[in-house]
HTML snippet that shows the backbone in 3Dmol.js (N, CA, C, O; Angstrom):
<script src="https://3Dmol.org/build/3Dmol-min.js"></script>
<div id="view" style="width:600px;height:400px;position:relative"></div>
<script>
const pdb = `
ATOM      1  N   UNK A   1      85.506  85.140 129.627  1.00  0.00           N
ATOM      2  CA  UNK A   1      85.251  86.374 128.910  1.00  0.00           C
ATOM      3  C   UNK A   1      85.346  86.163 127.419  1.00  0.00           C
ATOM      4  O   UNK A   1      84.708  86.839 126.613  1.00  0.00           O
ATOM      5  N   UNK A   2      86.278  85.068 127.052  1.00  0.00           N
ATOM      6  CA  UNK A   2      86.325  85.122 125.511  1.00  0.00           C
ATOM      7  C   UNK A   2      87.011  85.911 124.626  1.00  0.00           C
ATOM      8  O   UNK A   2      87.369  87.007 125.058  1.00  0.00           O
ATOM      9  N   UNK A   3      87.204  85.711 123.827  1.00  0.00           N
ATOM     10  CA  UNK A   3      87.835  86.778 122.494  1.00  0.00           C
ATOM     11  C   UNK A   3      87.080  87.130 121.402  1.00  0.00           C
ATOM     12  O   UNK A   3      86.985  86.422 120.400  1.00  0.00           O
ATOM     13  N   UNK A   4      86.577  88.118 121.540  1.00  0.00           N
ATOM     14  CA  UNK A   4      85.458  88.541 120.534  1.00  0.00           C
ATOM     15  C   UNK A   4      85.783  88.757 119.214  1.00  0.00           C
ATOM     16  O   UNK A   4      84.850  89.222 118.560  1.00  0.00           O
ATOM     17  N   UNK A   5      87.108  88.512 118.440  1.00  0.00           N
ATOM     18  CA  UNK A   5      87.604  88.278 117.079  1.00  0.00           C
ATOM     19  C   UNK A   5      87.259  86.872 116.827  1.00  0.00           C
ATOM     20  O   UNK A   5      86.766  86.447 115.782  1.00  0.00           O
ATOM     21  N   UNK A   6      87.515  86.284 117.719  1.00  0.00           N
ATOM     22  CA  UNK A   6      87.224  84.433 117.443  1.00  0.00           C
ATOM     23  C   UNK A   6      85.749  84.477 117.634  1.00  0.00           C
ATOM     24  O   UNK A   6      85.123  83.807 116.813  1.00  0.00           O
ATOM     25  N   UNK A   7      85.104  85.062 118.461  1.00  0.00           N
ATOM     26  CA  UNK A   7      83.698  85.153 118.895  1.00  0.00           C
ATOM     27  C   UNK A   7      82.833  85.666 117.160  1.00  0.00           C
ATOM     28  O   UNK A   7      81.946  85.134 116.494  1.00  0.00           O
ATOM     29  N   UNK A   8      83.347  86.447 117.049  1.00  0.00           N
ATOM     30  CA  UNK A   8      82.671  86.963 115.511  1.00  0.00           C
ATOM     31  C   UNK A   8      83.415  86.222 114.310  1.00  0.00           C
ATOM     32  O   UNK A   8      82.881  86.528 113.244  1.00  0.00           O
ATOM     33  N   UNK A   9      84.393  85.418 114.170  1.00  0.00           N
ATOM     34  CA  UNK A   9      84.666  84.135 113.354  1.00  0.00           C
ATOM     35  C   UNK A   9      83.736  83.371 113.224  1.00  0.00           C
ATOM     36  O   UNK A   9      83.099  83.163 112.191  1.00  0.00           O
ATOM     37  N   UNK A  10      83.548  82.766 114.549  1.00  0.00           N
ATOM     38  CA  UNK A  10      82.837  81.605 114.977  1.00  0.00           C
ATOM     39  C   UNK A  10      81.058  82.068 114.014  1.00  0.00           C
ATOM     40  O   UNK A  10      80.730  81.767 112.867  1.00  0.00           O
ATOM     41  N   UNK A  11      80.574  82.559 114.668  1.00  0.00           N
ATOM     42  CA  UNK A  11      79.479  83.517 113.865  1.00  0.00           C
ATOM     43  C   UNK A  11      79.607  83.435 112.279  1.00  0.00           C
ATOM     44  O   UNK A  11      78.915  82.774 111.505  1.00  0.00           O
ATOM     45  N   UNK A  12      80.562  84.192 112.031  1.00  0.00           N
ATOM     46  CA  UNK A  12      80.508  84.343 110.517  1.00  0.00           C
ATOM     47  C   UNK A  12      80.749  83.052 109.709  1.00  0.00           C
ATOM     48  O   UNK A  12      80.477  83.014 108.509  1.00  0.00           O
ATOM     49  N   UNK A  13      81.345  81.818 110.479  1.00  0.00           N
ATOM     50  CA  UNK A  13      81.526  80.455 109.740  1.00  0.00           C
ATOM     51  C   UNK A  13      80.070  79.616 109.587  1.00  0.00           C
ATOM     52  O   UNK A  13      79.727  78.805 108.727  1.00  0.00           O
ATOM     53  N   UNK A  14      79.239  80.219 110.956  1.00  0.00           N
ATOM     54  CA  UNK A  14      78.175  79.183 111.434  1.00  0.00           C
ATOM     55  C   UNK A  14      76.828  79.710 110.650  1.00  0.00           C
ATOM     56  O   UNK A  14      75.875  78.981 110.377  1.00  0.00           O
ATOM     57  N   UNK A  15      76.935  81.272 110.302  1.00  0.00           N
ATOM     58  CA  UNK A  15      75.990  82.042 109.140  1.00  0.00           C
ATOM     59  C   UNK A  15      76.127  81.417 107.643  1.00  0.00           C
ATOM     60  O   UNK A  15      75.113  81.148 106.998  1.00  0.00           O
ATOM     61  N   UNK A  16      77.309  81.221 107.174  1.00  0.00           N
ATOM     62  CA  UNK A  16      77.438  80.920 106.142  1.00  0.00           C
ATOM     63  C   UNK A  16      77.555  79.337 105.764  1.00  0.00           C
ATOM     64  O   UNK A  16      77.770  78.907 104.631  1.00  0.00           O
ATOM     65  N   UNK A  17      77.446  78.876 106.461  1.00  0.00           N
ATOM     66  CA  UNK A  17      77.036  77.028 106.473  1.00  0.00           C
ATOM     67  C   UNK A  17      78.485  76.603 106.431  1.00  0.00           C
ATOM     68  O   UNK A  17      78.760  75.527 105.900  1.00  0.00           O
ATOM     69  N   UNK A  18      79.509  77.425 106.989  1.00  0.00           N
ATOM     70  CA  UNK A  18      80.656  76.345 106.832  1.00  0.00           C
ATOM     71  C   UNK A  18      81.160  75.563 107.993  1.00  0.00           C
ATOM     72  O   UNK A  18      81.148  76.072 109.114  1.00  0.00           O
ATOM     73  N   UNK A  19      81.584  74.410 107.802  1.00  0.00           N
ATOM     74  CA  UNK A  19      81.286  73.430 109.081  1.00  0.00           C
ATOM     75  C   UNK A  19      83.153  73.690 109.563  1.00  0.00           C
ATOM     76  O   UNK A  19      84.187  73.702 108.894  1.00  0.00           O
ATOM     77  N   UNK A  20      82.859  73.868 111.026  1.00  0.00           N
ATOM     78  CA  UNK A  20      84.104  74.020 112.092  1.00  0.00           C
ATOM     79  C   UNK A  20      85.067  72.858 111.768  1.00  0.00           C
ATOM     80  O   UNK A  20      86.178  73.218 111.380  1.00  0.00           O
ATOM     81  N   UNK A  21      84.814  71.345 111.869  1.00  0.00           N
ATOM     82  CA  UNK A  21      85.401  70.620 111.892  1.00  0.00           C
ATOM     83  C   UNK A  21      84.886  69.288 110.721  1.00  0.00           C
ATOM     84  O   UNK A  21      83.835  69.522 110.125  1.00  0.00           O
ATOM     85  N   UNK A  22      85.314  68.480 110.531  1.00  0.00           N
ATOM     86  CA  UNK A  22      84.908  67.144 109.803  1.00  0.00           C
ATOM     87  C   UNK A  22      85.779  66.108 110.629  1.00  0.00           C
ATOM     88  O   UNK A  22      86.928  66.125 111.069  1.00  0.00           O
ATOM     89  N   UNK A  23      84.318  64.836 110.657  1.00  0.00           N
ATOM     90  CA  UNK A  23      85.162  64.063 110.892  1.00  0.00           C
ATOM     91  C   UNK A  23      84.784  62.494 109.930  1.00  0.00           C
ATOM     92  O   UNK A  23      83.688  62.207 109.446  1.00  0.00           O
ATOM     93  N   UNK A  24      85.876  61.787 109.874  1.00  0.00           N
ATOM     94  CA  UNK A  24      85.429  60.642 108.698  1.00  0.00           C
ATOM     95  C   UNK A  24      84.914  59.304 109.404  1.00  0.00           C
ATOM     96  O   UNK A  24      85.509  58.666 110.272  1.00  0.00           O
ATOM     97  N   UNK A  25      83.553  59.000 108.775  1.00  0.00           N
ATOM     98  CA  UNK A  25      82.878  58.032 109.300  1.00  0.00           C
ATOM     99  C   UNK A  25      82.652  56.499 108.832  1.00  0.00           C
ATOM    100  O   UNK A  25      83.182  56.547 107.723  1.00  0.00           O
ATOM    101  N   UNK A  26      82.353  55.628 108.933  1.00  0.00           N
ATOM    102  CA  UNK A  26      82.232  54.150 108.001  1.00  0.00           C
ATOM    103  C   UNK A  26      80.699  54.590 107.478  1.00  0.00           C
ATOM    104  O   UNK A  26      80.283  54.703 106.325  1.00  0.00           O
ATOM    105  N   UNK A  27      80.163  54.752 108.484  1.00  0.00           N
ATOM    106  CA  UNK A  27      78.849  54.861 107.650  1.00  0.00           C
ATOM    107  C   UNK A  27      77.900  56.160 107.737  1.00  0.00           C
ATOM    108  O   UNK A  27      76.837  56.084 108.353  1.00  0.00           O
ATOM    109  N   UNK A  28      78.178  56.979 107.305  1.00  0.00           N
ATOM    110  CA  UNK A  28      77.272  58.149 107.205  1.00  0.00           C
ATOM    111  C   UNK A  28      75.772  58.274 107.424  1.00  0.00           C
ATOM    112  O   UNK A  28      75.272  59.291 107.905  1.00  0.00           O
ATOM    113  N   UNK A  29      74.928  56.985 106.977  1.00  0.00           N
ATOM    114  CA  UNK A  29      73.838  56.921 106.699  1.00  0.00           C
ATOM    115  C   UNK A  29      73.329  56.836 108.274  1.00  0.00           C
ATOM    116  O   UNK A  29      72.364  57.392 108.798  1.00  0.00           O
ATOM    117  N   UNK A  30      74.470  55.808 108.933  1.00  0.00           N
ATOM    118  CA  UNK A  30      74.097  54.984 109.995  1.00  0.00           C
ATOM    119  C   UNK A  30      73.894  56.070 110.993  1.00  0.00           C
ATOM    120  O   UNK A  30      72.978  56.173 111.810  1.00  0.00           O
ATOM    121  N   UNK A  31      75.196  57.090 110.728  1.00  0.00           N
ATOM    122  CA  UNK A  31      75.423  58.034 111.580  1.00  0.00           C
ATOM    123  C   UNK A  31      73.945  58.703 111.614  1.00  0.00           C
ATOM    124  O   UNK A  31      73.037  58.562 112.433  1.00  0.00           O
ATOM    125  N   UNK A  32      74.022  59.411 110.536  1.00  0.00           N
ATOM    126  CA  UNK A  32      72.503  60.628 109.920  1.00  0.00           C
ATOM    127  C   UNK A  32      71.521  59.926 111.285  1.00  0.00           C
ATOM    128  O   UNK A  32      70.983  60.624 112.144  1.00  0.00           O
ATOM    129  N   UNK A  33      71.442  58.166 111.220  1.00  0.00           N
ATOM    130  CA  UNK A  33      69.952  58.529 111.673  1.00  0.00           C
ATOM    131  C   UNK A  33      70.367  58.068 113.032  1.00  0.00           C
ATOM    132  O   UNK A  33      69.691  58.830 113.724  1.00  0.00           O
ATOM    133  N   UNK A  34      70.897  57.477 113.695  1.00  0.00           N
ATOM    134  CA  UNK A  34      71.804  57.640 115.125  1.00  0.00           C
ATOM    135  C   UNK A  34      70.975  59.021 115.601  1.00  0.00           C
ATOM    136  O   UNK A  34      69.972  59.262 116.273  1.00  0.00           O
ATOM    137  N   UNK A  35      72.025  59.813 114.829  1.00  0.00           N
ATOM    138  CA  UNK A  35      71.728  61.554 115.408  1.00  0.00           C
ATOM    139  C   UNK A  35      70.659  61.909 115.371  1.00  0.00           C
ATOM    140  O   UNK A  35      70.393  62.717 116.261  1.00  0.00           O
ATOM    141  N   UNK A  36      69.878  61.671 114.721  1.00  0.00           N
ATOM    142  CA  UNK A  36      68.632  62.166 114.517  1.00  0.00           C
ATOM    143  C   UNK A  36      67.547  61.499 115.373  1.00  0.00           C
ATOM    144  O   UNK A  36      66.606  62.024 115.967  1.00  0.00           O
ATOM    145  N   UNK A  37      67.848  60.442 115.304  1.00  0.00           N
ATOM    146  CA  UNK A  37      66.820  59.694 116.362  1.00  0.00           C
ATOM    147  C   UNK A  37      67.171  60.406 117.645  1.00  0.00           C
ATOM    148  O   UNK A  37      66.314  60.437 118.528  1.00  0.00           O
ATOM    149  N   UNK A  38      68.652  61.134 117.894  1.00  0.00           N
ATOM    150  CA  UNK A  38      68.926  61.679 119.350  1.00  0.00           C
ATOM    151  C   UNK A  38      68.387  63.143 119.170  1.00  0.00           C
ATOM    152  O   UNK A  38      68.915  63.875 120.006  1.00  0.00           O
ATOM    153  N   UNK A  39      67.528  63.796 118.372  1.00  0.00           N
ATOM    154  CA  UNK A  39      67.649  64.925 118.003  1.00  0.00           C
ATOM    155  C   UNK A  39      68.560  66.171 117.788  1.00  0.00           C
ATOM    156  O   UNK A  39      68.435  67.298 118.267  1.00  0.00           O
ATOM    157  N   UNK A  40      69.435  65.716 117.009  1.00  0.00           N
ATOM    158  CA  UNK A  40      70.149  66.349 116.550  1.00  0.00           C
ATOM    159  C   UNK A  40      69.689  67.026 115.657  1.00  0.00           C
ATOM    160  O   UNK A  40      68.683  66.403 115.318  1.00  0.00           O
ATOM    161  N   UNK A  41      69.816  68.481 114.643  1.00  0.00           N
ATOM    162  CA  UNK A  41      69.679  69.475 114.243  1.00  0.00           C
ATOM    163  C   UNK A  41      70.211  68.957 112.566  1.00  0.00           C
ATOM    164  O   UNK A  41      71.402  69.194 112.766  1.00  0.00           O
ATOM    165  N   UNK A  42      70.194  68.639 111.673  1.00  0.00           N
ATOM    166  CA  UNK A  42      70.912  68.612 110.498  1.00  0.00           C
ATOM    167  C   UNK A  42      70.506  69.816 109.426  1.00  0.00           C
ATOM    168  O   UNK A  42      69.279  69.904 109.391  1.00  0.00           O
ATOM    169  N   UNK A  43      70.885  70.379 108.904  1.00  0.00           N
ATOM    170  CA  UNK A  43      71.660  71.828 108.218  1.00  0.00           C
ATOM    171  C   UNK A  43      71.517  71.069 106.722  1.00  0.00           C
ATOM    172  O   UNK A  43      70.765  71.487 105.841  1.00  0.00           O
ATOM    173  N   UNK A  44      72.464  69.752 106.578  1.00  0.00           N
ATOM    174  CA  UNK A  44      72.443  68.573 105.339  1.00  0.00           C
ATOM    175  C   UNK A  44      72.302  67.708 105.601  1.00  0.00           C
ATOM    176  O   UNK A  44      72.968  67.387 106.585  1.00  0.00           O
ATOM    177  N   UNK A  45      71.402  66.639 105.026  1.00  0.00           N
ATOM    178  CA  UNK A  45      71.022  65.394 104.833  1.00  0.00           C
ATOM    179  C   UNK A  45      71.859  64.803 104.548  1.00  0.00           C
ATOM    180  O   UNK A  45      72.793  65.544 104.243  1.00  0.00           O
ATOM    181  N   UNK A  46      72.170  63.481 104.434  1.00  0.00           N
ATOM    182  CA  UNK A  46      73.031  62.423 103.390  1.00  0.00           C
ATOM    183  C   UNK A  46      73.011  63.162 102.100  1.00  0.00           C
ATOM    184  O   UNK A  46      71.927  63.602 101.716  1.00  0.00           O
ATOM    185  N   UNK A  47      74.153  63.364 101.338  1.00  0.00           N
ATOM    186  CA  UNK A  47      74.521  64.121 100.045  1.00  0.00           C
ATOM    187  C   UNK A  47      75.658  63.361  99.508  1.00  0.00           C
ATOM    188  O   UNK A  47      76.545  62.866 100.204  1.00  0.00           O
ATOM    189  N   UNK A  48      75.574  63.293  98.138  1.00  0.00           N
ATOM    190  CA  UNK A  48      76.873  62.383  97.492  1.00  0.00           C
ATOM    191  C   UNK A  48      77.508  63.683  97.226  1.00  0.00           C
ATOM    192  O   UNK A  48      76.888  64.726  97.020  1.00  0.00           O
ATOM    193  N   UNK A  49      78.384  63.591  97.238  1.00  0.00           N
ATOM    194  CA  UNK A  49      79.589  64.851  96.644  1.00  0.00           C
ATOM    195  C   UNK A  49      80.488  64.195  95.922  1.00  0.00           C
ATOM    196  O   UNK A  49      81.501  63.804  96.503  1.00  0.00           O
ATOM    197  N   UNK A  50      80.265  63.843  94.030  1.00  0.00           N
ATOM    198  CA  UNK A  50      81.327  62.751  94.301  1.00  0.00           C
ATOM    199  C   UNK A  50      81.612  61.812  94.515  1.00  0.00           C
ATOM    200  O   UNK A  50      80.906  60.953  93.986  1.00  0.00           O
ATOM    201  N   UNK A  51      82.702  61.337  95.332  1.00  0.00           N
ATOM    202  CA  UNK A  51      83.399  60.376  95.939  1.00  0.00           C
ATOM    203  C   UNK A  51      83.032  60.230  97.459  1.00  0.00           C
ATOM    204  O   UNK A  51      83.452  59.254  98.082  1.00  0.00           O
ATOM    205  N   UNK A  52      82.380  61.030  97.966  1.00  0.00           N
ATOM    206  CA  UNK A  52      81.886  61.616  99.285  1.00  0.00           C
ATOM    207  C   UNK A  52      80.558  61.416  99.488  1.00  0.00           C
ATOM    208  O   UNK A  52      79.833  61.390  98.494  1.00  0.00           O
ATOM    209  N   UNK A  53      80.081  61.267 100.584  1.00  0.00           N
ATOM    210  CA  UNK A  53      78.766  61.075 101.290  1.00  0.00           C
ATOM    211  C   UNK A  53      79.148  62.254 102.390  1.00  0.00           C
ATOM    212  O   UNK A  53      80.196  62.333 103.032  1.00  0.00           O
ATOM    213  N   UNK A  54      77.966  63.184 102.432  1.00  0.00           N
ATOM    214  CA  UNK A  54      78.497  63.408 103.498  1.00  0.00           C
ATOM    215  C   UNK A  54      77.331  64.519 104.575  1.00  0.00           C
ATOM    216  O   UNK A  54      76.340  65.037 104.060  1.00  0.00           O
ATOM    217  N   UNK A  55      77.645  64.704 105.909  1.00  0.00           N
ATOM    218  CA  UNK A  55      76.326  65.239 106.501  1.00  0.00           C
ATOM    219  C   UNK A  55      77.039  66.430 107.376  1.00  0.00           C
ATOM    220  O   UNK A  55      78.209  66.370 107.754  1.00  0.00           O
ATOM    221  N   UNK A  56      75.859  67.872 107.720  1.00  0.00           N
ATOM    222  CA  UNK A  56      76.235  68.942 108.025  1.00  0.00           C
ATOM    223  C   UNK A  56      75.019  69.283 109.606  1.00  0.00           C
ATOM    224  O   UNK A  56      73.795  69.394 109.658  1.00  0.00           O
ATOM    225  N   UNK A  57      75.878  69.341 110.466  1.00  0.00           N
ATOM    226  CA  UNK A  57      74.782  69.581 112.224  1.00  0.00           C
ATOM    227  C   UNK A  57      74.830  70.270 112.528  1.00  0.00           C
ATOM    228  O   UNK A  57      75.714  70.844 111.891  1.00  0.00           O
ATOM    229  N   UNK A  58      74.355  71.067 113.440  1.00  0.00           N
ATOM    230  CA  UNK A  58      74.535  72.071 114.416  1.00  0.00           C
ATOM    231  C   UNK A  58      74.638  71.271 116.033  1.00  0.00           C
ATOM    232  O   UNK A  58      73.813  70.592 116.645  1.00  0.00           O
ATOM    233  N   UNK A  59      76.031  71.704 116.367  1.00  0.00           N
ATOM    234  CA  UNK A  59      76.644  70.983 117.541  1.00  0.00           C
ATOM    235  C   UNK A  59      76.121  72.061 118.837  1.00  0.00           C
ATOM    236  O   UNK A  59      76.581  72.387 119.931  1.00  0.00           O
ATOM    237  N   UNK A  60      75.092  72.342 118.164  1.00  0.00           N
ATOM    238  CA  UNK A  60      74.396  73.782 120.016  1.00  0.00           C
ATOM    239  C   UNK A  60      75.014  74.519 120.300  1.00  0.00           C
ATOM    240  O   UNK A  60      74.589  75.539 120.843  1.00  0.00           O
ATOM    241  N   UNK A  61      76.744  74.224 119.957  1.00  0.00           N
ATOM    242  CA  UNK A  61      77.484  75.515 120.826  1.00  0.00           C
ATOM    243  C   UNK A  61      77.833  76.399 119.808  1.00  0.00           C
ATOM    244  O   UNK A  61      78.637  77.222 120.244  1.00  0.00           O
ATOM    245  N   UNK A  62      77.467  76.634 118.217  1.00  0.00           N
ATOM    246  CA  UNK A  62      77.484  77.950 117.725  1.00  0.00           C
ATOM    247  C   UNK A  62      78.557  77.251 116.451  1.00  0.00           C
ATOM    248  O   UNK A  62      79.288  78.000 115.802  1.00  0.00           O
ATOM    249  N   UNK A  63      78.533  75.806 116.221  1.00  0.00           N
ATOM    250  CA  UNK A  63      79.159  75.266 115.063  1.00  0.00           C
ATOM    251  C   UNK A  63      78.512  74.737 114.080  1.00  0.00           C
ATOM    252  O   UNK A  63      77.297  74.835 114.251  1.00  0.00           O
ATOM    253  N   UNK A  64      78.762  74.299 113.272  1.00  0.00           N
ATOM    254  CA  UNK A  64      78.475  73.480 112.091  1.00  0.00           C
ATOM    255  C   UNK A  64      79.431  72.615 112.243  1.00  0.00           C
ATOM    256  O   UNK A  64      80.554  73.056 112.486  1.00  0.00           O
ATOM    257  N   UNK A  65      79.191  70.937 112.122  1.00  0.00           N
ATOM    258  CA  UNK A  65      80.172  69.807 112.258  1.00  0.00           C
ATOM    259  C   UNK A  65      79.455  69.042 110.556  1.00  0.00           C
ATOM    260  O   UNK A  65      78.351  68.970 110.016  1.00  0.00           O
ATOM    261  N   UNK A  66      80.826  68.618 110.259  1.00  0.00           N
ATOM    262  CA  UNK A  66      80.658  67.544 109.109  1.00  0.00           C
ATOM    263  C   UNK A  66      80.990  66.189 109.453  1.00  0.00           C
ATOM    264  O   UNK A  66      82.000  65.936 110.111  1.00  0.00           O
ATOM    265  N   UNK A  67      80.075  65.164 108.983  1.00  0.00           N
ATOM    266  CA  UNK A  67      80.903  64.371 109.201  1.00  0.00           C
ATOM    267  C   UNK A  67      80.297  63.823 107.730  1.00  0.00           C
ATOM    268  O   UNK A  67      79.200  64.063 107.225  1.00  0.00           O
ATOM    269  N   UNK A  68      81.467  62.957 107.199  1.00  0.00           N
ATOM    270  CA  UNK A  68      81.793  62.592 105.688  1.00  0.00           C
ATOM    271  C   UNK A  68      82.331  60.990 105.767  1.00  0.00           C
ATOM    272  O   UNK A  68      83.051  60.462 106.615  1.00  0.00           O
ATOM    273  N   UNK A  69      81.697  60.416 104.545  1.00  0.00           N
ATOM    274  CA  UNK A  69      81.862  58.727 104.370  1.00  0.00           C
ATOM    275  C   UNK A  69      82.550  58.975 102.613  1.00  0.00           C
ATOM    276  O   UNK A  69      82.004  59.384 101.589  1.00  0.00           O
ATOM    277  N   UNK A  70      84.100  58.463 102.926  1.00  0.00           N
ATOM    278  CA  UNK A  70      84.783  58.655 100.983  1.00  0.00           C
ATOM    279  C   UNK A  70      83.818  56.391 101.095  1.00  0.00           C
ATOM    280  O   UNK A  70      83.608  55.465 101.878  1.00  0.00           O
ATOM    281  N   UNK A  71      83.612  56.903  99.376  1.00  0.00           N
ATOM    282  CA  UNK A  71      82.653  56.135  99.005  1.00  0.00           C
ATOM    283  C   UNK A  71      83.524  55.245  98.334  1.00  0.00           C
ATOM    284  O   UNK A  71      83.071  54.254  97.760  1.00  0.00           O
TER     285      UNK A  71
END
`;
const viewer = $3Dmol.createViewer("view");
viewer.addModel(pdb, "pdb");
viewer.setStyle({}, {cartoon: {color: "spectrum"}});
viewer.zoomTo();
viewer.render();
</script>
């Protein structure tokens, strides 16, 4: 049944591009096209931020995932 306060969180994080979780990778780039060759969804490309590389998906179930390479 769910909890429809977390249910409309979840929503309001995944509208506004903010990613649920991060996780830290060796190679970002490698990752980007991994995923993509699997069709994965990307939101962000490879992006320097900084000190940061880093990439933004849609994980199907209603998230945004980061995953980030410190440079």
């Amino acid at each position: 049944m769910g909890f429809p306060p977390a249910a409309t969180y979840q929503k309001a994080l995944f509208a506004a591009g903010i990613p649920l979780t991060a996780f830290n990778v060796e190679d970002v780039e490698a990752e980007y096209k991994r995923l993509k060759e699997a069709g994965v969804s990307f939101s962000l490309a490879p992006t320097l931020m900084g000190t940061v590389k880093l990439v933004v998906f849609d994980d199907t179930c209603g998230n945004n995932i980061q995953l980030f390479q410190v440079m």
